[in-house]
Structure formats: structure tokens, C-alpha cells
C-alpha positions in Angstrom: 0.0 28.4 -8.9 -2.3 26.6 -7.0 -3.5 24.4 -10.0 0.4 23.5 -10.4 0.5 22.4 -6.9 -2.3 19.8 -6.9 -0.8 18.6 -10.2 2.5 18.3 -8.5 1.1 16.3 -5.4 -1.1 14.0 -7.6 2.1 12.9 -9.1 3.8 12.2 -6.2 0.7 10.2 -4.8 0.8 8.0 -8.1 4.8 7.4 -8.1 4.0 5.9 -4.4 0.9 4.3 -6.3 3.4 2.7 -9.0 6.1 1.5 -6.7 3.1 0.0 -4.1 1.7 -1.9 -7.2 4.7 -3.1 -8.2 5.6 -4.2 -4.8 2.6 -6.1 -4.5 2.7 -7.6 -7.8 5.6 -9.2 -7.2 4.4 -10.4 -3.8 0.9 -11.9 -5.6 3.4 -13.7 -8.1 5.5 -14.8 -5.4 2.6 -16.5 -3.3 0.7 -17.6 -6.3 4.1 -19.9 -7.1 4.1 -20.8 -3.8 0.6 -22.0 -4.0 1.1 -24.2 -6.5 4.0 -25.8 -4.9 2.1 -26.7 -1.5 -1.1 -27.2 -0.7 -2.3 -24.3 1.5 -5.6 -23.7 3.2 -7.9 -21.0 1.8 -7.3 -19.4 5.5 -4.0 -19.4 5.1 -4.4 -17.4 1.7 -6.7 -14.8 3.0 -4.1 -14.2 5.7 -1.0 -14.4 2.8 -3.3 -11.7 1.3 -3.4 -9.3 4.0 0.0 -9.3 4.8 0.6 -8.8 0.9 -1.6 -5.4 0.7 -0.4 -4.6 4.2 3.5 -4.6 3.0 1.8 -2.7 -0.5 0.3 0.1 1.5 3.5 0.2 3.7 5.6 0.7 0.2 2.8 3.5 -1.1 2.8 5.4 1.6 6.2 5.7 2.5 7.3 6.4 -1.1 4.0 9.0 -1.2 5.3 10.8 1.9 8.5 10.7 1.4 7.9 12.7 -1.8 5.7 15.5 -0.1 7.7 15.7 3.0 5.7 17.1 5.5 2.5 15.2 7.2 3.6 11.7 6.9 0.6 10.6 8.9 -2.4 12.2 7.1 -0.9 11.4 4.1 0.0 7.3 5.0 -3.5 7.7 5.8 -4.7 8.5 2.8 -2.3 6.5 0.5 -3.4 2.9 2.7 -7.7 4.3 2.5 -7.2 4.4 -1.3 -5.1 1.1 -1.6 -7.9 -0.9 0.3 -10.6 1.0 -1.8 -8.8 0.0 -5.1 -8.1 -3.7 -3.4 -12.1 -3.8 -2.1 -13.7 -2.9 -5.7 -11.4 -5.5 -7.1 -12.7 -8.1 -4.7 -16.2 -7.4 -5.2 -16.1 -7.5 -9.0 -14.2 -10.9 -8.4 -17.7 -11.8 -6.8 -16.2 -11.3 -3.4 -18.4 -10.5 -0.4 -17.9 -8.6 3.0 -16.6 -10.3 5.8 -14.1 -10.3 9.1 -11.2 -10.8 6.5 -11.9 -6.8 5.1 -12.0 -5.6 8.4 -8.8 -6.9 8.7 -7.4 -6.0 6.1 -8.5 -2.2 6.9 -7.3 -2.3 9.9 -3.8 -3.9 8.3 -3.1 -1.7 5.7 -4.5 1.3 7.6 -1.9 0.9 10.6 0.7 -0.1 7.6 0.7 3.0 5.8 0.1 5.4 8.6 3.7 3.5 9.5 5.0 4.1 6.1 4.1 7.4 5.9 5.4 8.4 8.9 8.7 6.8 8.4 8.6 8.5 4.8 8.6 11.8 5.8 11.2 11.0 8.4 13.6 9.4 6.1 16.5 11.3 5.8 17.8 12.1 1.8 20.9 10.5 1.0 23.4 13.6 0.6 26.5 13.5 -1.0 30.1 13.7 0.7 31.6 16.5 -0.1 
């Protein structure tokens, strides 16, 4: 029983993981257009990027916690470590370095999907009239 529990909470983290990839996918393609169309500063990018995987971790958390229903904010918590883990590794093997931006990007998608997740698990279900 137990086994089918973690199973069944693994999924739910990775639907919140699909729709928060998705999500930010879009956003990436959406600023990368934009980028081509004006001339923005590499500052301005960094902070474009942060608000990207900030709204990402939001979207994974709140669709994470929404699907377990109960401790939105240990579980936002959790959803926005893993998102900046996956979006650090993937800077590094892009040759990226540590610097004031990660911070704030922690610090960003941290207080993003503690936010999600807390507004997840308060979300009411849509229930039909009867």
C-alpha cells in the first residue's frame, strides 16, 4: 500500500513537472522572438530569465499541490528546490558559473512556488451544478 502511495505522489509531482515545463517553454520561445526583434541587454535577459523560471516554478507547484491537496507549502517548496536544481545543472553544463543572478533566482522561484503551492492546495475544485 505504501509502495502505491509514493508511486501515486511521484506522478502528481511530474504532471506539475510537465505543465511547469511547458509553461516555461513557451515563455523561453516567447523571449527568445522577442530577442531577436530588439536589441536587449544581457542584464535585461538574465532578469527576463528569472522572471521566466519564477512564473515556471509558480505553474509546478501550484499544479503539484493542487494534486496532493494537503501541505501546499512543503510541497511548493519542494516543487520550486527541484525546478532551480534542474534549471542550475543546465546552466553549468552550458558553461555557466555562480553568481548574484542564482541567488536570485533561488530566492525567485523559491518564494514563487511556496506561493503556488499554497494557492494549489487552496484552490477550490470546480463542482458541477446540480
Amino acid at each position: 500500500m505504501f509502495i502505491n502511495q509514493k508511486t501515486d505522489m511521484r506522478k502528481k509531482y511530474l504532471k506539475g513537472f510537465a505543465y511547469g515545463t511547458a509553461v516555461s517553454l513557451l515563455l523561453l520561445v516567447f523571449a527568445a522572438i522577442l530577442m531577436t526583434k530588439k536589441d536587449i541587454s544581457i542584464n535585461t535577459v538574465k532578469i527576463l530569465s528569472t522572471i521566466i523560471f519564477g512564473i515556471s516554478g509558480f505553474v509546478t507547484a501550484y499544479i503539484t499541490a493542487k494534486a496532493i491537496g494537503s501541505r501546499g507549502l512543503k510541497n511548493g517548496f519542494i516543487s520550486g528546490l527541484i525546478v532551480f536544481i534542474i534549471v542550475t545543472l543546465i546552466g553549468f553544463c552550458l558553461g555557466g558559473t555562480f553568481n548574484i543572478y542564482m541567488l536570485l533566482k533561488f530566492f525567485v522561484i523559491s518564494l514563487a512556488s511556496i506561493i503556488g503551492g499554497v494557492m494549489g492546495v487552496n484552490a477550490k475544485a470546480k463542482r458541477r451544478m446540480k
